[in-house]
C-alpha positions, 0 to 999 in steps of 0.5 A: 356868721360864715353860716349866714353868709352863705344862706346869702350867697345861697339866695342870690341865685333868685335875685335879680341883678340890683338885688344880687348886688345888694346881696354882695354888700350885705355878705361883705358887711357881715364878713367884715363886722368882725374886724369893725364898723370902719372895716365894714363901712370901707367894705360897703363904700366901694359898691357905692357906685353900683348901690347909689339908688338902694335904700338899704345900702344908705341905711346900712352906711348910716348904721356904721357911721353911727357906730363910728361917732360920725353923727351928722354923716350918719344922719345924712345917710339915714335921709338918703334912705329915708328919701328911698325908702319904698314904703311909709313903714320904713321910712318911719322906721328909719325917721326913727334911727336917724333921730336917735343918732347924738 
Protein backbone atom coordinates (compact mmCIF):
# COMPACT_ATOMS: atom_id res chain seq x y z
CA UNK A 1 0.00 0.00 0.00
CA UNK A 2 2.83 2.87 1.26
CA UNK A 3 4.33 1.48 -2.30
CA UNK A 4 1.48 2.49 -4.22
CA UNK A 5 1.19 5.49 -2.54
CA UNK A 6 4.62 6.99 -3.37
CA UNK A 7 4.18 5.85 -7.17
CA UNK A 8 1.45 8.44 -6.52
CA UNK A 9 3.22 11.11 -5.00
CA UNK A 10 6.22 9.98 -7.89
CA UNK A 11 3.67 10.93 -10.76
CA UNK A 12 2.31 14.13 -9.43
CA UNK A 13 5.32 15.98 -10.59
CA UNK A 14 3.74 15.49 -14.20
CA UNK A 15 0.12 16.68 -13.36
CA UNK A 16 -1.03 19.66 -13.69
CA UNK A 17 -2.11 21.42 -10.65
CA UNK A 18 -6.11 20.04 -10.66
CA UNK A 19 -4.51 16.90 -11.28
CA UNK A 20 -1.91 17.33 -8.40
CA UNK A 21 -4.43 17.80 -6.05
CA UNK A 22 -6.59 14.99 -7.20
CA UNK A 23 -3.62 13.01 -6.66
CA UNK A 24 -3.28 14.15 -2.98
CA UNK A 25 -6.81 12.94 -2.35
CA UNK A 26 -6.13 9.64 -3.73
CA UNK A 27 -2.97 9.03 -1.71
CA UNK A 28 -4.83 10.10 1.52
CA UNK A 29 -7.69 7.83 0.52
CA UNK A 30 -5.57 4.75 0.32
CA UNK A 31 -3.17 5.79 3.52
CA UNK A 32 -6.30 6.06 5.14
CA UNK A 33 -8.46 2.91 3.96
CA UNK A 34 -6.43 0.86 6.61
CA UNK A 35 -8.24 2.39 9.32
CA UNK A 36 -11.70 2.32 7.25
CA UNK A 37 -14.00 3.87 4.88
CA UNK A 38 -15.14 6.80 7.75
CA UNK A 39 -11.65 7.52 8.17
CA UNK A 40 -11.24 7.77 4.47
CA UNK A 41 -14.15 9.55 3.71
CA UNK A 42 -13.26 12.17 6.43
CA UNK A 43 -9.69 12.29 4.49
CA UNK A 44 -11.32 13.14 1.24
CA UNK A 45 -13.88 15.60 2.81
CA UNK A 46 -11.61 18.14 3.70
CA UNK A 47 -10.33 18.61 -0.03
CA UNK A 48 -13.71 18.82 -0.99
CA UNK A 49 -13.65 22.68 -1.61
CA UNK A 50 -10.58 22.24 -3.87
CA UNK A 51 -12.36 18.99 -5.83
CA UNK A 52 -15.77 20.11 -6.25
CA UNK A 53 -15.73 19.94 -9.89
CA UNK A 54 -13.54 16.61 -10.22
CA UNK A 55 -15.63 13.51 -11.11
CA UNK A 56 -13.52 10.98 -9.50
CA UNK A 57 -13.53 12.94 -6.37
CA UNK A 58 -17.53 12.22 -6.15
CA UNK A 59 -17.12 8.75 -7.35
CA UNK A 60 -14.55 8.15 -4.74
CA UNK A 61 -17.26 9.72 -2.00
CA UNK A 62 -19.68 7.65 -3.51
CA UNK A 63 -17.78 4.37 -3.16
CA UNK A 64 -17.18 4.87 0.67
CA UNK A 65 -20.38 6.10 1.61
CA UNK A 66 -21.63 3.11 0.30
CA UNK A 67 -19.59 1.26 2.05
CA UNK A 68 -20.53 3.18 5.17
CA UNK A 69 -24.56 1.77 4.70
CA UNK A 70 -25.32 5.69 3.50
CA UNK A 71 -27.19 4.64 0.36
CA UNK A 72 -29.15 7.78 -0.63
CA UNK A 73 -25.60 10.09 0.17
CA UNK A 74 -23.82 7.54 -2.05
CA UNK A 75 -26.39 7.95 -4.78
CA UNK A 76 -26.13 11.48 -4.95
CA UNK A 77 -22.44 11.43 -5.09
CA UNK A 78 -22.61 9.00 -7.98
CA UNK A 79 -24.89 11.54 -10.12
CA UNK A 80 -22.69 14.39 -9.11
CA UNK A 81 -20.03 12.08 -10.91
CA UNK A 82 -21.96 10.81 -13.13
CA UNK A 83 -23.28 14.70 -14.35
CA UNK A 84 -18.97 15.15 -14.44
CA UNK A 85 -18.03 12.68 -15.86
CA UNK A 86 -16.02 13.45 -19.36
CA UNK A 87 -17.13 10.64 -21.33
CA UNK A 88 -20.28 8.23 -22.02
CA UNK A 89 -18.09 5.22 -20.82
CA UNK A 90 -17.78 6.21 -17.40
CA UNK A 91 -20.62 7.90 -16.95
CA UNK A 92 -22.17 4.25 -17.98
CA UNK A 93 -19.80 2.90 -15.56
CA UNK A 94 -20.85 4.84 -13.07
CA UNK A 95 -25.00 4.53 -13.83
CA UNK A 96 -23.84 1.33 -13.28
CA UNK A 97 -22.38 1.69 -9.37
CA UNK A 98 -25.07 3.95 -8.50
CA UNK A 99 -27.88 1.64 -9.49
CA UNK A 100 -26.26 -1.16 -7.41
CA UNK A 101 -26.24 0.88 -4.05
CA UNK A 102 -29.36 -0.77 -1.77
Amino acid sequence: MRYLVSVIHDSASLATPDEDAAIDVFSDRLQTELDGPEVALAAIDRLGDKLTGYHAYHAARADLLRRLGRGEQSRAAYDKAIELAGNTAEAAHLTRRRDQVG
